[in-house]
The first five atom37 places (N, CA, C, CB, O) and aatype in JSON, in Angstrom:
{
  "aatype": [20, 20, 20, 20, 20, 20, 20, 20, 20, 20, 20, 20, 20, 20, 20, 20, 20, 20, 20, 20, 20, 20, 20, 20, 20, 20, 20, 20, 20, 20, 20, 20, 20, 20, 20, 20, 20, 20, 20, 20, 20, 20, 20, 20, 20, 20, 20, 20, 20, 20, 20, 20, 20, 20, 20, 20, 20, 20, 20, 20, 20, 20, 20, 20, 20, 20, 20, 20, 20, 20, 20, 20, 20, 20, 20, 20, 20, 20, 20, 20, 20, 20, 20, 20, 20, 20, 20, 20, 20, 20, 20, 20, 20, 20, 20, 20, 20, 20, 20, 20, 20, 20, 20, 20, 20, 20, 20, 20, 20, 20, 20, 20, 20, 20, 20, 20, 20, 20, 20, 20, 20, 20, 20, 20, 20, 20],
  "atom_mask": [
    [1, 1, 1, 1, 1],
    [1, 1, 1, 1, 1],
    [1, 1, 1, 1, 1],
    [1, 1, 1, 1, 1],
    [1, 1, 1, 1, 1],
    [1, 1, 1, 1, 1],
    [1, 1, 1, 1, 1],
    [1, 1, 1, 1, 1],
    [1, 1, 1, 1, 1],
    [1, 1, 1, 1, 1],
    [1, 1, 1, 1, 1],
    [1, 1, 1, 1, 1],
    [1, 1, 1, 1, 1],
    [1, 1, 1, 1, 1],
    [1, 1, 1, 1, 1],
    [1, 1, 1, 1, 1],
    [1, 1, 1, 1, 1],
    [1, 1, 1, 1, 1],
    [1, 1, 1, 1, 1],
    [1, 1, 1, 1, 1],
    [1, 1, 1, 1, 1],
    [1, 1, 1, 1, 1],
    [1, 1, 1, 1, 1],
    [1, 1, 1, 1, 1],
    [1, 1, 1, 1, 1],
    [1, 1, 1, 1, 1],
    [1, 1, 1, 1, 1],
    [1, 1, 1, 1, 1],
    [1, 1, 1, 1, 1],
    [1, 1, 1, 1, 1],
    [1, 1, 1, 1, 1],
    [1, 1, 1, 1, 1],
    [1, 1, 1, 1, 1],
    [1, 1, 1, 1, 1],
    [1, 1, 1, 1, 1],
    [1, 1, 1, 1, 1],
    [1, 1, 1, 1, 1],
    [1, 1, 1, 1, 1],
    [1, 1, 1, 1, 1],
    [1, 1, 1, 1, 1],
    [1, 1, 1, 1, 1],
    [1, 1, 1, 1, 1],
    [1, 1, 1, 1, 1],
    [1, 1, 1, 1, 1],
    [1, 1, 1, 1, 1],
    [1, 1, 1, 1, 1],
    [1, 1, 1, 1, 1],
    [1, 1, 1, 1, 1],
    [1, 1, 1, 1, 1],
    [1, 1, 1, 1, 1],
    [1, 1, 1, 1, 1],
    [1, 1, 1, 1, 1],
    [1, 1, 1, 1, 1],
    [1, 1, 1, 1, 1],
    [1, 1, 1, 1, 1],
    [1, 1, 1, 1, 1],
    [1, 1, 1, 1, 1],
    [1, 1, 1, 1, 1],
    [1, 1, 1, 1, 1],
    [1, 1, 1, 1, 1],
    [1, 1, 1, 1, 1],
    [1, 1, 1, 1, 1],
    [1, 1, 1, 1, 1],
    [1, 1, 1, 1, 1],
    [1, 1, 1, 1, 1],
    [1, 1, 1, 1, 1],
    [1, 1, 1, 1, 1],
    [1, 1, 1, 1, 1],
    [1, 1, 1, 1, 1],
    [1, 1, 1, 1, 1],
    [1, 1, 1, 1, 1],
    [1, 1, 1, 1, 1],
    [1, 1, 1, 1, 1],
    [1, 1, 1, 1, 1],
    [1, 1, 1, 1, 1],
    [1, 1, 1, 1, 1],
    [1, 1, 1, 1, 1],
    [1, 1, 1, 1, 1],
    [1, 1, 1, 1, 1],
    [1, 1, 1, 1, 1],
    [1, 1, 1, 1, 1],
    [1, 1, 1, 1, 1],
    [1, 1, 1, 1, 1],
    [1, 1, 1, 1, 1],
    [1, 1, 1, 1, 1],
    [1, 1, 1, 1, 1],
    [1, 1, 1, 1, 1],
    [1, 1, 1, 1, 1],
    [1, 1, 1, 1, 1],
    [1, 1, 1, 1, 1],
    [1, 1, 1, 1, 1],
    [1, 1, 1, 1, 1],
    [1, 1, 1, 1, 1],
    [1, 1, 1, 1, 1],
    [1, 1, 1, 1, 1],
    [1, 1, 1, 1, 1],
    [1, 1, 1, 1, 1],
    [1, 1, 1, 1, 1],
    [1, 1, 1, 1, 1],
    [1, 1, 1, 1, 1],
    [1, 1, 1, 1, 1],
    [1, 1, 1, 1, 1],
    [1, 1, 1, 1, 1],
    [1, 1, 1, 1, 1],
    [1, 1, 1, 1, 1],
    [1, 1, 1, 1, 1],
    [1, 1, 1, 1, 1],
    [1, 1, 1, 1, 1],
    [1, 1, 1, 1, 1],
    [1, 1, 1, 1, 1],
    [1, 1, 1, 1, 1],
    [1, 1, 1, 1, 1],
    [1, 1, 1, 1, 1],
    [1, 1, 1, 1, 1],
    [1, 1, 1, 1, 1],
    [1, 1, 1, 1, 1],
    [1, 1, 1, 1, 1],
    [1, 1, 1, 1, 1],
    [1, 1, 1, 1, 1],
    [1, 1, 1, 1, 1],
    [1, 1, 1, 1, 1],
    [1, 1, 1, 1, 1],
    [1, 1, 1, 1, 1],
    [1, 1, 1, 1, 1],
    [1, 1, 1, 1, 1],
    [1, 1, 1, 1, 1]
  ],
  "atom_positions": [
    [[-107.65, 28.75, -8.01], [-106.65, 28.39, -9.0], [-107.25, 28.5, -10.4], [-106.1, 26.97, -8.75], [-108.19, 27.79, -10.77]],
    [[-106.52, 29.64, -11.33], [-106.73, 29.96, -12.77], [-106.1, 28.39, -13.47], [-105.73, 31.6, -13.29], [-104.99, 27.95, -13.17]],
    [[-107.01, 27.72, -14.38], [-106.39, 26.84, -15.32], [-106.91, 26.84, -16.46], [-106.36, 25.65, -14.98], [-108.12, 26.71, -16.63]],
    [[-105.82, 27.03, -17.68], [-106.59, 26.96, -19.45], [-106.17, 25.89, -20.07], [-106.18, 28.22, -20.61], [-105.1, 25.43, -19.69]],
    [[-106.67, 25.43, -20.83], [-106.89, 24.53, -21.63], [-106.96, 25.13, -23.07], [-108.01, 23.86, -21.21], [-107.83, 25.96, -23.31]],
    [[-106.1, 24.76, -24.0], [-106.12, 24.74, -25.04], [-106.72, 23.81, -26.06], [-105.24, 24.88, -25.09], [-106.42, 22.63, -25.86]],
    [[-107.4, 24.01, -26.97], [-107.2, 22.47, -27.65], [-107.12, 23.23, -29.4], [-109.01, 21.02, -27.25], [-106.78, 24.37, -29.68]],
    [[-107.63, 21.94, -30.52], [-107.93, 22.7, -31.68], [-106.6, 22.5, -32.68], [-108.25, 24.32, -31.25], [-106.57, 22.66, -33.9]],
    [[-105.5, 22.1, -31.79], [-103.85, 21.67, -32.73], [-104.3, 20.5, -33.59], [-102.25, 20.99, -31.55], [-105.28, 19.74, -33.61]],
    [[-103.25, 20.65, -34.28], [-103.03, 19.28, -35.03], [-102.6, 19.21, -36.32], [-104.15, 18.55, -35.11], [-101.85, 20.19, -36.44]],
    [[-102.65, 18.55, -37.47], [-101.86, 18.28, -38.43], [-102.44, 19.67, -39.89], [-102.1, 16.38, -38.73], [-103.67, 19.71, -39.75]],
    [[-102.26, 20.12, -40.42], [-102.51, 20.86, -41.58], [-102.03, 21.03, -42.79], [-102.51, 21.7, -41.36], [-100.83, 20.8, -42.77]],
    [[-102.37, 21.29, -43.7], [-101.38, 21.48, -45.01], [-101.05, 22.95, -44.65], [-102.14, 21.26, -46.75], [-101.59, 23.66, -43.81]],
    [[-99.37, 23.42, -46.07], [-99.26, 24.52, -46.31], [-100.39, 25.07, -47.17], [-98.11, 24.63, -46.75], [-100.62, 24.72, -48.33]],
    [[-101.17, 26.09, -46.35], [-102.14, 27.5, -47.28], [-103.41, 27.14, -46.33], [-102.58, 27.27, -49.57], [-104.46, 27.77, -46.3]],
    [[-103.1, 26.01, -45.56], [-104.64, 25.53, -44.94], [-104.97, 26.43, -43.55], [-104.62, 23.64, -44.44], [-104.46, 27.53, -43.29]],
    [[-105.94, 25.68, -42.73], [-106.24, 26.92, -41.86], [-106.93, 25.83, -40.5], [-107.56, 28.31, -42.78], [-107.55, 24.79, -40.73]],
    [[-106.68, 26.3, -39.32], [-106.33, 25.55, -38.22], [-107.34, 26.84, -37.16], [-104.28, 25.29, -37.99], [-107.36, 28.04, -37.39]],
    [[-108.01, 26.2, -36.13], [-108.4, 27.38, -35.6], [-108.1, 26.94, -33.73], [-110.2, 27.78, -36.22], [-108.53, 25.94, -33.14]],
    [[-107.47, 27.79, -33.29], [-107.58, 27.12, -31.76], [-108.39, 28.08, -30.83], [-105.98, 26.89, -31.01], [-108.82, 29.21, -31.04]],
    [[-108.47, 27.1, -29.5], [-109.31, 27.43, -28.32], [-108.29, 27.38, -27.56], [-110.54, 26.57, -27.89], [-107.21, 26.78, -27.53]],
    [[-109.05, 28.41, -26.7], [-108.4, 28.26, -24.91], [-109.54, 28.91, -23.89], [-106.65, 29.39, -24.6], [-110.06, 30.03, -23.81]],
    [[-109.69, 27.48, -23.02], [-110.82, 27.82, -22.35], [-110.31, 28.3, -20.9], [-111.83, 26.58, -22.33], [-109.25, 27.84, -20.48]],
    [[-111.02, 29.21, -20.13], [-110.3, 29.31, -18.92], [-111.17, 29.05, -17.67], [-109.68, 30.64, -18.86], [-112.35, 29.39, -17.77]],
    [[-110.76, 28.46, -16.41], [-111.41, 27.92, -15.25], [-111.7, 28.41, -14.34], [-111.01, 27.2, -14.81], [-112.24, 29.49, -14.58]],
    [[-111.62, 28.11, -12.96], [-111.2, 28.78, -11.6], [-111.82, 29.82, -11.42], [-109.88, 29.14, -11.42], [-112.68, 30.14, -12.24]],
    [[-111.56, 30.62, -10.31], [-111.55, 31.21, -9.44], [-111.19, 32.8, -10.53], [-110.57, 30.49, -8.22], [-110.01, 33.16, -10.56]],
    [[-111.8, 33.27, -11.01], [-111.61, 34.51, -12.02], [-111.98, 35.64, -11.25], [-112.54, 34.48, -13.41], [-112.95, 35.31, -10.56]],
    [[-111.72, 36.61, -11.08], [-112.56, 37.64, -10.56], [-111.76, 38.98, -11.05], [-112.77, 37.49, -8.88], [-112.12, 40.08, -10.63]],
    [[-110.66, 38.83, -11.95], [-110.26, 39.94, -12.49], [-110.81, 39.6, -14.01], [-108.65, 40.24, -12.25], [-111.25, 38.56, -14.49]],
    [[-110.54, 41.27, -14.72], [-110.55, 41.17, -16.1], [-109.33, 41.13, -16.32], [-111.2, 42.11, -16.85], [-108.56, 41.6, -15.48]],
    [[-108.84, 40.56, -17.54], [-107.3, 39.8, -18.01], [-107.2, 40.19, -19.63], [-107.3, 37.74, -17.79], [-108.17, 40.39, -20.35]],
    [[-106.07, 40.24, -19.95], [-105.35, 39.96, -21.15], [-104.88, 38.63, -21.79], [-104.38, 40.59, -21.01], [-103.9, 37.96, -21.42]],
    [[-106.02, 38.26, -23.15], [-105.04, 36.92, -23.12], [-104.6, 37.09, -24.41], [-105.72, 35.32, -22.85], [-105.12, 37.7, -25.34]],
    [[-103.08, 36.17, -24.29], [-102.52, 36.23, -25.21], [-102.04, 34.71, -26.4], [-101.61, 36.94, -24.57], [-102.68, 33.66, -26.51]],
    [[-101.3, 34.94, -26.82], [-101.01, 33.19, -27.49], [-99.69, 33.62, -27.66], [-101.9, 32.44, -29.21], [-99.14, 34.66, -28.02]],
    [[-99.25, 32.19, -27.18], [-97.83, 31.92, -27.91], [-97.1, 30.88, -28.85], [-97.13, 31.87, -27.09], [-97.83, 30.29, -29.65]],
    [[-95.95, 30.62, -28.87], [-95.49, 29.21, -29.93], [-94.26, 29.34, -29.41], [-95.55, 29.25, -31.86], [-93.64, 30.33, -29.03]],
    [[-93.97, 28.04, -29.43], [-92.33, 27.03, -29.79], [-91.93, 26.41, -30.44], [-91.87, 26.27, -29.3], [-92.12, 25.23, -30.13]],
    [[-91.35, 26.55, -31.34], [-91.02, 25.95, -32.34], [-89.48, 25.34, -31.71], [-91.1, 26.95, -33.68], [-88.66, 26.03, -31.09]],
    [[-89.34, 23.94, -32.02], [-88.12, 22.88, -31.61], [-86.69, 23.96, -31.46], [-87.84, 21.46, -33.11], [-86.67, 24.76, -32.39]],
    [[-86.01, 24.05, -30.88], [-84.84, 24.96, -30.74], [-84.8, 26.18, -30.84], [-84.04, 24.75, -31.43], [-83.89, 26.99, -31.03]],
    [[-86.01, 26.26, -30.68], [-86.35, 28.31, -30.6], [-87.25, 28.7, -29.26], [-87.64, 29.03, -32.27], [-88.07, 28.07, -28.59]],
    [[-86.63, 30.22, -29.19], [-87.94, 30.58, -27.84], [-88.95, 30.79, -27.89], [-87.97, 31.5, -27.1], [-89.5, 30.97, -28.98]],
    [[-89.54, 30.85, -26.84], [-91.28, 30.8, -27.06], [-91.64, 32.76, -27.72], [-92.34, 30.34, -24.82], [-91.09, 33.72, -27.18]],
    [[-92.34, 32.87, -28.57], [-92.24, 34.2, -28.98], [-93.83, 34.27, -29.13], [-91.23, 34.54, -30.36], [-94.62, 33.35, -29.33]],
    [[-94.08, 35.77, -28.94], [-95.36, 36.14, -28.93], [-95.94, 35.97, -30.28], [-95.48, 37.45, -28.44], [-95.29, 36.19, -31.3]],
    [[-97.66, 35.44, -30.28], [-98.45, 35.35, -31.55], [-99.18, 36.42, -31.53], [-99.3, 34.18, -31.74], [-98.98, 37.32, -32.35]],
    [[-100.3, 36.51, -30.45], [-100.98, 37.48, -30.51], [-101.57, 38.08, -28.82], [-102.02, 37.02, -31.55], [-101.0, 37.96, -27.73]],
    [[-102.53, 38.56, -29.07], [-102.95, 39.15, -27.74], [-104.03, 40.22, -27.97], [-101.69, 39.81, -26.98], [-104.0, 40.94, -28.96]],
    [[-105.11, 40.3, -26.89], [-106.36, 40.25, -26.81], [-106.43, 41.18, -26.02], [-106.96, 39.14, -26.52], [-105.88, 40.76, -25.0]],
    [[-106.92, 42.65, -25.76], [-107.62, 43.22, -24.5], [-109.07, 42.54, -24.32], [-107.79, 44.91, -24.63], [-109.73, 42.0, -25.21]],
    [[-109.52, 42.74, -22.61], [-110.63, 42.23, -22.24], [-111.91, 42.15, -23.07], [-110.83, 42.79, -21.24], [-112.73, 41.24, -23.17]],
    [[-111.85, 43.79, -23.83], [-112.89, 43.95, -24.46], [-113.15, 43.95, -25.54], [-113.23, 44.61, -24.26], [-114.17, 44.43, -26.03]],
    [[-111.86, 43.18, -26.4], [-111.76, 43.02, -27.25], [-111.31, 43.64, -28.16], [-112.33, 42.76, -27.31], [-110.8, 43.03, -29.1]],
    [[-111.38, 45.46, -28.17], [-111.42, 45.86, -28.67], [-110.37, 46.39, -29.45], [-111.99, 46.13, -28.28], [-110.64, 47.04, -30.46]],
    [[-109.08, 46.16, -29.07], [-107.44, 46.25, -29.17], [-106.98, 44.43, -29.58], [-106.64, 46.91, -27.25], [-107.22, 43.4, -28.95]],
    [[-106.4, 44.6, -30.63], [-105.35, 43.05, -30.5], [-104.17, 43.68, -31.29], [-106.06, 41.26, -31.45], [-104.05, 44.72, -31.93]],
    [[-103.25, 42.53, -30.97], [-101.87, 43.19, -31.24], [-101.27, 41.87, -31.62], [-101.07, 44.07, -29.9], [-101.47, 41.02, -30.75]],
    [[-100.47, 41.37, -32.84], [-100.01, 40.13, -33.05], [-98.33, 40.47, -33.43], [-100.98, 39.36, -34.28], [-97.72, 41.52, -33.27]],
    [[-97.92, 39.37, -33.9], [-96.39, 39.47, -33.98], [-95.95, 39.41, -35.91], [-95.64, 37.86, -32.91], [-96.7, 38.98, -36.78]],
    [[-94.96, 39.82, -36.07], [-94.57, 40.05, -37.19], [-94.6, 39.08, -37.98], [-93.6, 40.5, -37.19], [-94.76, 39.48, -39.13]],
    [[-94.5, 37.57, -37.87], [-94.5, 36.61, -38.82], [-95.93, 36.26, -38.93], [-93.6, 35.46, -38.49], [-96.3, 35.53, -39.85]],
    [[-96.63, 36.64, -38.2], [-98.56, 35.93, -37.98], [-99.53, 37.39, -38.75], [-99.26, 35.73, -35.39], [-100.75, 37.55, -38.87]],
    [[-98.59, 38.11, -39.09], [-99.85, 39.28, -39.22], [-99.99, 39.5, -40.59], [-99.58, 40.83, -38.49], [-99.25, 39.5, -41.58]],
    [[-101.55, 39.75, -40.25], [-102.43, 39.59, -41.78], [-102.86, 38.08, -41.82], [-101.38, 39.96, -43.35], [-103.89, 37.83, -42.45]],
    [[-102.25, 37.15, -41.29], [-102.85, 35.59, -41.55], [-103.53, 35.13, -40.36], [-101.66, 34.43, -41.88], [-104.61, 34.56, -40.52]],
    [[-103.04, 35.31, -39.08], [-103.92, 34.93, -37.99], [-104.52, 35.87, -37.39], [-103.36, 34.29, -37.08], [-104.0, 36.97, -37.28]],
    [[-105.96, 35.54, -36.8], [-106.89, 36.66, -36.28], [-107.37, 35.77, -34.42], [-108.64, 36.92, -37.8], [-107.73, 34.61, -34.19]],
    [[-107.2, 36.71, -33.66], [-107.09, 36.67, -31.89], [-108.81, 37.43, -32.02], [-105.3, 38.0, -30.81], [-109.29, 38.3, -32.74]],
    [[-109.18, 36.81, -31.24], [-110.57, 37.01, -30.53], [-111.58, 35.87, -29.5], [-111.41, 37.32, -31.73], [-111.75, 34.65, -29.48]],
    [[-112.02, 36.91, -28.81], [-113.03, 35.96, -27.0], [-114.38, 36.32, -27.59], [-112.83, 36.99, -24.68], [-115.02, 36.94, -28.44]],
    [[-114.34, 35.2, -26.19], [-116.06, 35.44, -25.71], [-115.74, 35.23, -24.59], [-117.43, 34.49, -26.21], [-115.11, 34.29, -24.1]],
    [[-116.31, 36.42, -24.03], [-115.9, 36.56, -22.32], [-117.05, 35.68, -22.03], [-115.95, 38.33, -21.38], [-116.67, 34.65, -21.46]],
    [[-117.94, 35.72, -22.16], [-119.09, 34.86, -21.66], [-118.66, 33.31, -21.69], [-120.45, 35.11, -22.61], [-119.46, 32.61, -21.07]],
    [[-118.05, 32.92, -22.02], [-117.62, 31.65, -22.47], [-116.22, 31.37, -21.92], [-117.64, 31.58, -23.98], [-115.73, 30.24, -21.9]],
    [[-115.64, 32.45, -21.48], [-114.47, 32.27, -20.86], [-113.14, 31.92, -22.23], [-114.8, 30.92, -19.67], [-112.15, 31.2, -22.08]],
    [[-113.43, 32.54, -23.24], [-112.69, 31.23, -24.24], [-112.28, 32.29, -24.99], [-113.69, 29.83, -25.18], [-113.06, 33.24, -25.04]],
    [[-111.01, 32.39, -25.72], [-110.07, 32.76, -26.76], [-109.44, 32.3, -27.58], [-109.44, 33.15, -26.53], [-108.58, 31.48, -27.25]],
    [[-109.6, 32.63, -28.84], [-109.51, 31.98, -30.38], [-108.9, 32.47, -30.77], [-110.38, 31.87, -31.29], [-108.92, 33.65, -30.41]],
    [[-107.65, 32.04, -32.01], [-106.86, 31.88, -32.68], [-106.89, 31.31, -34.25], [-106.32, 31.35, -31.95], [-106.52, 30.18, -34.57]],
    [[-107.33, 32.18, -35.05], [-107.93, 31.76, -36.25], [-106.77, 31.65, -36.89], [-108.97, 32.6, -36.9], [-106.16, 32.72, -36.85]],
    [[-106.13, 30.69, -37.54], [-104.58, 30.85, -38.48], [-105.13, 30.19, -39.73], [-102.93, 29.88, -37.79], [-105.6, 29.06, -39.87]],
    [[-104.91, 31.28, -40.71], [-105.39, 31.02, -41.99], [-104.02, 30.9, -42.72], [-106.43, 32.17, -42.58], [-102.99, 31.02, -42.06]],
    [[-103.96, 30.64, -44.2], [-102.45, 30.52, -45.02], [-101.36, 29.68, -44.05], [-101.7, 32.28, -45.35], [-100.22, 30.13, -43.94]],
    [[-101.62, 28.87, -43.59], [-100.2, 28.72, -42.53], [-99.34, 27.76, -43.39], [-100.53, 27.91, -40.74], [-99.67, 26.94, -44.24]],
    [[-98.06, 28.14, -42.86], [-97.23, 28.09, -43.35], [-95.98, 27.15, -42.99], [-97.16, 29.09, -43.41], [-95.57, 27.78, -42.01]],
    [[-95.21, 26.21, -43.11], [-94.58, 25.49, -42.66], [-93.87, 26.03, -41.19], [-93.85, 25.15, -43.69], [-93.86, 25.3, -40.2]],
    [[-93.42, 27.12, -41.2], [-93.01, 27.89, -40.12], [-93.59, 28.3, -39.22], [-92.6, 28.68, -40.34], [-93.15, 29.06, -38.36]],
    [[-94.87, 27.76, -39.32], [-95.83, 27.85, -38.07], [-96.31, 26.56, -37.51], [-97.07, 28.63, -38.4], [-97.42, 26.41, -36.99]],
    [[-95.27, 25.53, -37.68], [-94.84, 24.55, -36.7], [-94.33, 24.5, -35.44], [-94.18, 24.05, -37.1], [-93.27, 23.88, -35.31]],
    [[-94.84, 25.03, -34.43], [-95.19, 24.88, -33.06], [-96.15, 24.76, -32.17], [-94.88, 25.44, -32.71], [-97.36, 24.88, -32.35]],
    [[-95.39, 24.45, -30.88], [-96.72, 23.89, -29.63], [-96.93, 25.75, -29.71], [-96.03, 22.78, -27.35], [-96.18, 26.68, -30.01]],
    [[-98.16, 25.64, -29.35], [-99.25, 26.54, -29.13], [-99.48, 27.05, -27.72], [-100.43, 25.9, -29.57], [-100.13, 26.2, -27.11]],
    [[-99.29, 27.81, -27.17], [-99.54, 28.15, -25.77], [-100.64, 29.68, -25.74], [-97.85, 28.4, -24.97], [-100.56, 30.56, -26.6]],
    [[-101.37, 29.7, -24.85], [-102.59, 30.45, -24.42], [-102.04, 30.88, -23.32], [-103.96, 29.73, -24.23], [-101.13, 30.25, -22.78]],
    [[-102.63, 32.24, -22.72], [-101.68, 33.07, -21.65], [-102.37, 33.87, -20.82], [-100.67, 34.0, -22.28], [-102.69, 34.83, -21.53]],
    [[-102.73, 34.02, -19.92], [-103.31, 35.32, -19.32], [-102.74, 36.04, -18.49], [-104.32, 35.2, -18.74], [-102.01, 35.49, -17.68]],
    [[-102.93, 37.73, -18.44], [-102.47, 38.48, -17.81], [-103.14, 39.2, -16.96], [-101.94, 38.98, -18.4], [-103.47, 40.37, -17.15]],
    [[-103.4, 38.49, -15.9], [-104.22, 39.22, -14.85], [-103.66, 40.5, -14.37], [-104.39, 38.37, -13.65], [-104.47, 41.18, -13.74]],
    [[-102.17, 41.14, -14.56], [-102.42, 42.12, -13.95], [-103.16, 43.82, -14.99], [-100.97, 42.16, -13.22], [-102.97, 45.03, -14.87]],
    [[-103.92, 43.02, -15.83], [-103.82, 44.17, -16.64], [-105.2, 43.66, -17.71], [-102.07, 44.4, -17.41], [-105.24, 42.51, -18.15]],
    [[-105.97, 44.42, -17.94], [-107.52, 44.41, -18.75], [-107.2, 44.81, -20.39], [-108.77, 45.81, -17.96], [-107.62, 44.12, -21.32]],
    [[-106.59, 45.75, -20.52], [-106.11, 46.51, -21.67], [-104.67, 47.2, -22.33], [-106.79, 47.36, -21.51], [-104.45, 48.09, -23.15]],
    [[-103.96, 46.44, -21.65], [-102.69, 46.68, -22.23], [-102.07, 45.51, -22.6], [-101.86, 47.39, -21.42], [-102.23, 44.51, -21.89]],
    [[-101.42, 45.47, -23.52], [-101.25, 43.85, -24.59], [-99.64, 43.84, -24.19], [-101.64, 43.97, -26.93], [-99.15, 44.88, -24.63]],
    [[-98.78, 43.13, -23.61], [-97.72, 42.84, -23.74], [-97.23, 41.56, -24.43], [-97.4, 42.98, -22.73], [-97.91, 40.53, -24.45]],
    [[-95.87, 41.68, -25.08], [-96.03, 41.0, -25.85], [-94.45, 40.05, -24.71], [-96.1, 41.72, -27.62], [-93.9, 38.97, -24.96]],
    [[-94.3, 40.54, -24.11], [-93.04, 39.42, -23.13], [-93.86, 38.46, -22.13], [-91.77, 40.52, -21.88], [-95.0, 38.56, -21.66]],
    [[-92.99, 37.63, -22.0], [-93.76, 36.15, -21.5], [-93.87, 36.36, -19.84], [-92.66, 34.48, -21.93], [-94.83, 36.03, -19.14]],
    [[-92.91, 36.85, -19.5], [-93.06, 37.43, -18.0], [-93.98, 38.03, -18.08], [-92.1, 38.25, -17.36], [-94.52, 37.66, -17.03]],
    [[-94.94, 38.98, -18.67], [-96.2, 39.46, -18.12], [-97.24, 38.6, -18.04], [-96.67, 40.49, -18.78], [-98.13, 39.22, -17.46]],
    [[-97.62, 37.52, -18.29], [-98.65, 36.46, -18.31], [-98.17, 35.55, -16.96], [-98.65, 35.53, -19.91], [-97.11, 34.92, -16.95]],
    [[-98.64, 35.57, -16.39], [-99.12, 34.53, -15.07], [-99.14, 33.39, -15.09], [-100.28, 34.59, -14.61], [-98.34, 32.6, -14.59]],
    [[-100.4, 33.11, -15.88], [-101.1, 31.91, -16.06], [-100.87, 31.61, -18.01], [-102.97, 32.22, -15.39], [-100.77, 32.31, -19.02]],
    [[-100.88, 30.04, -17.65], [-100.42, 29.26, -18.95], [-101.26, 28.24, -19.34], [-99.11, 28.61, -18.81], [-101.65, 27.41, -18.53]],
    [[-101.56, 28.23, -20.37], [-102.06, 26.61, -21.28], [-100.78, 25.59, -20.77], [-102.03, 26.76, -23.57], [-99.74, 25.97, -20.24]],
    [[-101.23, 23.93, -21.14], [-100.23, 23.29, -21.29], [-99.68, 22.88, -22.78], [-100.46, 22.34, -20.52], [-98.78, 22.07, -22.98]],
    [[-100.48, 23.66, -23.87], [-100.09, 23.74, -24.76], [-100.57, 22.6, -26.01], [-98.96, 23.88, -24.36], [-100.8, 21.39, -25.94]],
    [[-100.6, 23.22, -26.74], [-101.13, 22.06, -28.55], [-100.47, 22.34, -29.55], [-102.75, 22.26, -29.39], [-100.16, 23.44, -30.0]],
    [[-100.22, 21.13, -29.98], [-99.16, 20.99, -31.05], [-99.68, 21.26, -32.01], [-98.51, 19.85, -31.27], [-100.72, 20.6, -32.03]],
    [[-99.58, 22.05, -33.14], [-99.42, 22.64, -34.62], [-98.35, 22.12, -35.3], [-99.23, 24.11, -34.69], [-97.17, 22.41, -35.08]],
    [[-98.89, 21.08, -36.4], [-97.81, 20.29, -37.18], [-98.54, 21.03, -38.77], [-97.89, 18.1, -36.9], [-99.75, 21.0, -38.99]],
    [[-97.52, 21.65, -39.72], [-97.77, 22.32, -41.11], [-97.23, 21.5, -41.96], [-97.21, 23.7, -41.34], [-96.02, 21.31, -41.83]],
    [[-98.1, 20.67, -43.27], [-96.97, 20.25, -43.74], [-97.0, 20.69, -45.04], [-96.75, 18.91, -43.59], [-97.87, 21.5, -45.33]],
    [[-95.96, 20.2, -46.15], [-96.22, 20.67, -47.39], [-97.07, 19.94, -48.33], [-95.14, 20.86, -47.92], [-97.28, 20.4, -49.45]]
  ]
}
């Protein structure tokens, strides 16, 4: 059994900068795609970013790009989420994602991820 852990949420100003983790557990024996997501209160969960195995590809979503930066350490099992400038609208729980069926191709729909964080709250204020 795959389990991640997120942590690293919590309260920030607008322009400030927040950095999260997601560590992963278990029973691993594939290479994976991980990705991040958010929820913001009455909205769907929509893609942040996303990671090939080797790092060498990331792919983020239209409201996060240019301000947040996705990167691992496979050795460490762990994937980061650097959010710099943030912005009131980046008030949501935080979710971490992996996609075992796939090493290097970044999807950005929630059905391709398997496995889930239970998620950290990101509060922005002014």
């Amino acid at each position: 059994q795959v389990q991640l852990v997120e942590s690293g949420g919590g309260l920030a100003q607008a322009g400030g900068s927040l950095r999260l983790s997601c560590t992963a557990s278990g029973r691993i024996f594939n290479r994976y795609v991980m990705g991040w997501f958010r929820q913001a209160p009455g909205k769907e969960r929509e893609f942040v970013a996303g990671i090939t195995w080797s790092g060498g590809r990331t792919a983020y979503g239209e409201p996060v790009k240019g301000r947040f930066t996705i990167s691992r350490d496979n050795a460490k099992s762990t994937v980061y989420l650097q959010m710099n400038s943030l912005k009131l609208e980046d008030t949501a729980v935080y979710y971490c994602a992996a996609d075992f069926r796939s090493d290097e191709m970044i999807g950005t729909a929630r059905y391709l991820y398997g496995v889930w964080g239970q998620g950290t709250q990101v509060t922005v204020s002014s």
